[in-house]
MDAnalysis code that builds the backbone (N, CA, C; Angstrom):
import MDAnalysis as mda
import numpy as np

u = mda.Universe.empty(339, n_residues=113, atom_resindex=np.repeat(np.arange(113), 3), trajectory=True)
u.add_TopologyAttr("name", ["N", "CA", "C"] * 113)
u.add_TopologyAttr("resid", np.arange(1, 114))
u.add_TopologyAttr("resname", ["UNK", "UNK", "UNK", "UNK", "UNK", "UNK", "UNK", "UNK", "UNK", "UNK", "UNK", "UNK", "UNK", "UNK", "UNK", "UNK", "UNK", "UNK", "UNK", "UNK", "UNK", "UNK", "UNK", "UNK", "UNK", "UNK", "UNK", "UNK", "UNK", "UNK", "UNK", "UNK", "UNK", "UNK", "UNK", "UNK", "UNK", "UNK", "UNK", "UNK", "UNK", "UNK", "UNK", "UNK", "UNK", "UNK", "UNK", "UNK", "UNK", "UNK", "UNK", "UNK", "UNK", "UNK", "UNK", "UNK", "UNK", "UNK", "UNK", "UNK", "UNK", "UNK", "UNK", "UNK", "UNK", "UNK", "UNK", "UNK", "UNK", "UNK", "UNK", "UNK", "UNK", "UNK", "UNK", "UNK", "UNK", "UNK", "UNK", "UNK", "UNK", "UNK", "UNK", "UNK", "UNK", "UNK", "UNK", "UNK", "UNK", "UNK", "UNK", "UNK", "UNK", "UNK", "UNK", "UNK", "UNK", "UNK", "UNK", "UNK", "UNK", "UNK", "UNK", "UNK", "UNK", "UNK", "UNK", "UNK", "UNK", "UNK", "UNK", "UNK", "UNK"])
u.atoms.positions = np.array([
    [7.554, 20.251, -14.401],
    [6.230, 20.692, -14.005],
    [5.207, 19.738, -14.588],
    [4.312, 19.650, -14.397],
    [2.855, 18.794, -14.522],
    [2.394, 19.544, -15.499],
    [1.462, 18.722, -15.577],
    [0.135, 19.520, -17.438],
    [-0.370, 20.207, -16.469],
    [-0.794, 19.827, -15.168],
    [-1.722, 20.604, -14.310],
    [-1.312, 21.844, -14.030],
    [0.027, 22.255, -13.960],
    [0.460, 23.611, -13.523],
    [1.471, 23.984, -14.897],
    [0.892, 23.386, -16.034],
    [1.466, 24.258, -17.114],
    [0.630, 25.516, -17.413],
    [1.840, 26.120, -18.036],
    [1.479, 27.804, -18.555],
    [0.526, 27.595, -19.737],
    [1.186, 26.769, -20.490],
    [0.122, 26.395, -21.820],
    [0.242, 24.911, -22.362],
    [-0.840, 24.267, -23.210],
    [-0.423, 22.662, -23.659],
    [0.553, 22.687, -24.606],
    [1.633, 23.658, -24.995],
    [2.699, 23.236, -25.697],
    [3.833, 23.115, -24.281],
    [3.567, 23.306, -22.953],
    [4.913, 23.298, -22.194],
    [4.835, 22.107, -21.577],
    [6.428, 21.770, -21.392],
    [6.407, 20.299, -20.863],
    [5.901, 19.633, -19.712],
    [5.665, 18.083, -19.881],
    [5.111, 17.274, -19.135],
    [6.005, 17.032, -17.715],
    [7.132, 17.270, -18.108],
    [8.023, 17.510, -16.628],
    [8.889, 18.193, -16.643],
    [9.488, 18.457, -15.659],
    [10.659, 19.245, -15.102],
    [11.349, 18.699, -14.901],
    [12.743, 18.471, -16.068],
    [13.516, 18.353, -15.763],
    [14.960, 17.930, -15.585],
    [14.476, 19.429, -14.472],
    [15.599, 19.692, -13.318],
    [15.742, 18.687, -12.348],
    [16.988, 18.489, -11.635],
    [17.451, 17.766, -10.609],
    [16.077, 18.326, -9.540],
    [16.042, 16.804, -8.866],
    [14.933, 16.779, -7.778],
    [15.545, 16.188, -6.736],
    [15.133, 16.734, -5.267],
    [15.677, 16.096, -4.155],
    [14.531, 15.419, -3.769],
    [14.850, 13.940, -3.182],
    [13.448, 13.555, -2.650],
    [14.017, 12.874, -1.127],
    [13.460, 12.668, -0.268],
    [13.529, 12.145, 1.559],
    [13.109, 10.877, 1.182],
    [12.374, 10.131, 0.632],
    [11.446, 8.583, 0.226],
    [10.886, 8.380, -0.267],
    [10.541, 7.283, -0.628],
    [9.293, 6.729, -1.707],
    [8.041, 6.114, -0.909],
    [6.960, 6.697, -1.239],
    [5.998, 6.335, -0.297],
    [5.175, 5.330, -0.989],
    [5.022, 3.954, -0.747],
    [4.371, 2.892, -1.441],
    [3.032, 2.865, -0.449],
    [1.919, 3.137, -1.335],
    [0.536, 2.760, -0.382],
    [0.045, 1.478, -1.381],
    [-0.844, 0.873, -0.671],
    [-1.713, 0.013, -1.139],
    [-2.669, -0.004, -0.083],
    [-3.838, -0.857, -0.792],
    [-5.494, -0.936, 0.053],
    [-5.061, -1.972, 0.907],
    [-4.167, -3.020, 0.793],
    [-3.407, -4.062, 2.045],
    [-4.792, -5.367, 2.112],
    [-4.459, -5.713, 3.366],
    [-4.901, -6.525, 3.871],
    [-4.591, -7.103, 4.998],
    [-5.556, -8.383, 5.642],
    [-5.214, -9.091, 7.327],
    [-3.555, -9.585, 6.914],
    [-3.112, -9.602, 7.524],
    [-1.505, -10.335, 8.400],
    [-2.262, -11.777, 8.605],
    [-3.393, -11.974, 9.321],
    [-3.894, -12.685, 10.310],
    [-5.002, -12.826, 11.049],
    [-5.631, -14.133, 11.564],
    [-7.058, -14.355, 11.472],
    [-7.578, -13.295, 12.271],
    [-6.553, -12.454, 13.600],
    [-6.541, -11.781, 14.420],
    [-7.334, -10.605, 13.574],
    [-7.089, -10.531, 12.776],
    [-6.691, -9.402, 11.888],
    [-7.854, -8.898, 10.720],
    [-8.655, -10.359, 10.873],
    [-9.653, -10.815, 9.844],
    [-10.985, -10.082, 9.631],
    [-11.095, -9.984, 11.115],
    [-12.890, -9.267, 11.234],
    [-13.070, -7.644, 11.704],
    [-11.537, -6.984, 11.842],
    [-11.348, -5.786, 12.101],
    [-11.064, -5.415, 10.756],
    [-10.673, -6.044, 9.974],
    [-10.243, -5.591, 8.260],
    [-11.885, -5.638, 7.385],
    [-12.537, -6.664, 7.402],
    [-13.807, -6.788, 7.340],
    [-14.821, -5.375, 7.659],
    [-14.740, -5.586, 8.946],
    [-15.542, -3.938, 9.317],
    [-15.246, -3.123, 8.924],
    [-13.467, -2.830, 8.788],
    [-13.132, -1.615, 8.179],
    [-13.634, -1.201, 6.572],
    [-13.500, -2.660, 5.660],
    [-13.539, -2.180, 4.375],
    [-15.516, -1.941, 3.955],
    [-16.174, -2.621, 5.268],
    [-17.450, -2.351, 4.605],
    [-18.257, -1.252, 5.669],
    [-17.412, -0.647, 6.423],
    [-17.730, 0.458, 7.196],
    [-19.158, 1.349, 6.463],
    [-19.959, 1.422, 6.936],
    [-21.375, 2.903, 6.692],
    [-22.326, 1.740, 5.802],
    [-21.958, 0.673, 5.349],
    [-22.436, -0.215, 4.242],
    [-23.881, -1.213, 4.505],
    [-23.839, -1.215, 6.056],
    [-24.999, -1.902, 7.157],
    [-24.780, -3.607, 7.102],
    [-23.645, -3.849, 6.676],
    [-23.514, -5.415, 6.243],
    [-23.559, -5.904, 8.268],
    [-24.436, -6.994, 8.132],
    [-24.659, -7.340, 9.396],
    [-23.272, -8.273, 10.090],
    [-22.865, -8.201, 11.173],
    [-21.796, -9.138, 11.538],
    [-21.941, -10.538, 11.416],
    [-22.909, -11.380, 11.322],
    [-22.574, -12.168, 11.199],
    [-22.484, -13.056, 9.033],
    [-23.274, -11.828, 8.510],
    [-22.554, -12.257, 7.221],
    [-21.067, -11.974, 6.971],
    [-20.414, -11.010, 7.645],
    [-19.441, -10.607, 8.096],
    [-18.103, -11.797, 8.736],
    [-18.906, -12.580, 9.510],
    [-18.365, -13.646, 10.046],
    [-18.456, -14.533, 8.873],
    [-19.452, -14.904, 7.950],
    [-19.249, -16.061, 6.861],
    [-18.237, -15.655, 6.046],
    [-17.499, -14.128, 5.941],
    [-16.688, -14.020, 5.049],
    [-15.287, -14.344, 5.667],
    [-15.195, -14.292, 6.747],
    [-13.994, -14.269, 7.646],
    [-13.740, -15.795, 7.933],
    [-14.744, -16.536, 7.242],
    [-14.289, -18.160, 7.524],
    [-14.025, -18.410, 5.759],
    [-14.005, -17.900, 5.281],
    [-13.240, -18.062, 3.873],
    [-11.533, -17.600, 4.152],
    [-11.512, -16.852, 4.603],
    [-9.794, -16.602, 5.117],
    [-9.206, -17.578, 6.119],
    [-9.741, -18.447, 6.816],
    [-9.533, -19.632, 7.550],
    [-8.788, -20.439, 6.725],
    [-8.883, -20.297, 5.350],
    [-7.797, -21.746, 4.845],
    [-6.966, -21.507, 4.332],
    [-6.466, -19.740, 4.654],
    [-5.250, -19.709, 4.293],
    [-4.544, -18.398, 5.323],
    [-4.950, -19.092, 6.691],
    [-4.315, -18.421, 7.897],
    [-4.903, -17.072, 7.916],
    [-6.018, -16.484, 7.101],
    [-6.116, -15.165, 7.252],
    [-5.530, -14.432, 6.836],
    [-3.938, -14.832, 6.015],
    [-2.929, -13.581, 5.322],
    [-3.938, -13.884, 3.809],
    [-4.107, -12.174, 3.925],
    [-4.282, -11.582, 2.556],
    [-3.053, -12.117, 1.419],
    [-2.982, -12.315, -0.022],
    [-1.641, -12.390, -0.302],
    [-0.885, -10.715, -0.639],
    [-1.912, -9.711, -0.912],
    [-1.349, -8.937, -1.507],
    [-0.340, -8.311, -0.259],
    [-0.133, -7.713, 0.931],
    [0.994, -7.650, 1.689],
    [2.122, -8.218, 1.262],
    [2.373, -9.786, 1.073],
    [3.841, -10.377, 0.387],
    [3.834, -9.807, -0.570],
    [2.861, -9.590, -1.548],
    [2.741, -9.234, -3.029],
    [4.227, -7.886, -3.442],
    [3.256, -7.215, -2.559],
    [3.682, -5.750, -2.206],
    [5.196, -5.456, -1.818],
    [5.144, -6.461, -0.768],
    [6.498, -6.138, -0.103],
    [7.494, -7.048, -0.834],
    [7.339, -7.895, -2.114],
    [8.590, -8.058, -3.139],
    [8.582, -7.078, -3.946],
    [7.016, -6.869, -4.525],
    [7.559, -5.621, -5.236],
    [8.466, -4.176, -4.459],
    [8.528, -4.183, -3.538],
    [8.950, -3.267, -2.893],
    [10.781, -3.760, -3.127],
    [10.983, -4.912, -2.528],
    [12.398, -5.535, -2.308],
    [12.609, -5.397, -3.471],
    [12.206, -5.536, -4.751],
    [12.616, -5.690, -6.095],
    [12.731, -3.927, -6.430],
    [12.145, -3.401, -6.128],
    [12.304, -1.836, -6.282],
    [13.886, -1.628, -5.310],
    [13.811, -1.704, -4.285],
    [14.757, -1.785, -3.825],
    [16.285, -1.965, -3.915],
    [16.427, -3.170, -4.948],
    [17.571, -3.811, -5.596],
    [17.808, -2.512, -6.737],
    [16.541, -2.443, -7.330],
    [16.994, -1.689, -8.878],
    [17.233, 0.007, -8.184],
    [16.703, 0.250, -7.120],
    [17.351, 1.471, -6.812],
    [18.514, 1.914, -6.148],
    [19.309, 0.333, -5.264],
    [20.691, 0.229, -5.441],
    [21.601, -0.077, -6.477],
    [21.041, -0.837, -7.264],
    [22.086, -0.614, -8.298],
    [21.897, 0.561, -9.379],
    [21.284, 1.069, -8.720],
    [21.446, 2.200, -10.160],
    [22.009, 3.680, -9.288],
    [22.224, 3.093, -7.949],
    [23.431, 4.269, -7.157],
    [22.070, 5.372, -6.479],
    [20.927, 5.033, -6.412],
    [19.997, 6.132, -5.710],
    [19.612, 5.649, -4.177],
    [20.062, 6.233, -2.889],
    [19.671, 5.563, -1.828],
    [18.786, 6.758, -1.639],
    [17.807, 5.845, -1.584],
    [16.147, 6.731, -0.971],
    [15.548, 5.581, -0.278],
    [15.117, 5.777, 0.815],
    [14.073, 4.760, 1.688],
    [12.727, 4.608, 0.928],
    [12.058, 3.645, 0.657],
    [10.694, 3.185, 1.024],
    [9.670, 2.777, 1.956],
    [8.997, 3.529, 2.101],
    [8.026, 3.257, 2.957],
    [6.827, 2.284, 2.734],
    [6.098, 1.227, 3.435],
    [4.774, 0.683, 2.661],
    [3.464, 1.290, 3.909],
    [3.330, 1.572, 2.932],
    [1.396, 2.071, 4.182],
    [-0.170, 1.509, 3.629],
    [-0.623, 1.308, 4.566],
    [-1.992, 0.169, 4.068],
    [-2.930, 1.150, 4.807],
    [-3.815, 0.797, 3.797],
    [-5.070, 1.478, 4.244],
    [-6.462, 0.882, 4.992],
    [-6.586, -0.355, 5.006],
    [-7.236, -1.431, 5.336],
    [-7.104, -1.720, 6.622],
    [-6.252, -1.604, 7.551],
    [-5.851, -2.210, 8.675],
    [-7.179, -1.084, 9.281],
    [-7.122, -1.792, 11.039],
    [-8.034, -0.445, 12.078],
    [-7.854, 1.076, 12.336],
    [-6.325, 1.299, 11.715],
    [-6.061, 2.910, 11.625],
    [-4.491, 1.995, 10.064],
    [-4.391, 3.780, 9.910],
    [-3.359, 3.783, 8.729],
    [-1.657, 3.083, 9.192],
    [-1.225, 2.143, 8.870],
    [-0.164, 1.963, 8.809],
    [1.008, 2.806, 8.410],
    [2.256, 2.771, 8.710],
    [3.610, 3.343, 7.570],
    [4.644, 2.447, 8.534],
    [5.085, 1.877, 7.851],
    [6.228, 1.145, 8.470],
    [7.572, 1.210, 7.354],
    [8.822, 1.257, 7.468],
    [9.799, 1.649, 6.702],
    [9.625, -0.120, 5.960],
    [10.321, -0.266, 4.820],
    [10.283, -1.878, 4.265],
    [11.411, -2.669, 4.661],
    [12.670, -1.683, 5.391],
    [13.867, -2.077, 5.704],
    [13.581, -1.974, 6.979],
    [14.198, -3.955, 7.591],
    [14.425, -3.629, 9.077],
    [15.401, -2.624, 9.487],
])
């Protein structure tokens, strides 16, 4: 159990008991794939903010010199592969999921083709 749904602050910080779980859900704030990708990620993260499009556009030519990929996506998805390894060898098969929040709607894509 959690501190949040303890009875009192002498009872423990967890439970536990055996837990069943379906996956591991990895989110992050993400980023563009691609230049495609550049000025819809832009709008999204400064959405209600009144930033005009074309300062908008001066930021989207700073991602021009490096194809528009954000790095944190690769970032993410080794840490993910590296999670991955240590949760086969330690005999636990549970899927991971990665979901970004940044893109034009919410992502979830499994990390395994």
């Amino acid at each position: 159990m959690s501190i949040y749904g303890a009875q009192s602050v002498d009872s423990p910080r967890h439970d536990d008991t055996a837990q069943t779980y379906d996956a591991l859900l990895f989110l992050s704030f993400g980023g563009p794939e691609g230049m495609d990708d550049v000025m819809p990620f832009l709008r999204n993260v400064s959405r209600g903010r009144n930033i005009p499009d074309a300062r908008l556009a001066e930021v989207a030519h700073h991602y021009e010199g490096f194809g528009g990929v954000s790095p944190i996506n690769a970032q993410n998805r080794a840490l993910i592969a590296a999670m991955e390894a240590d949760f086969a060898a330690n005999g636990l098969h549970l899927p991971i999921y990665f979901g970004t929040a940044t893109g034009i709607r919410w992502s979830l894509t499994p990390s395994r083709k």
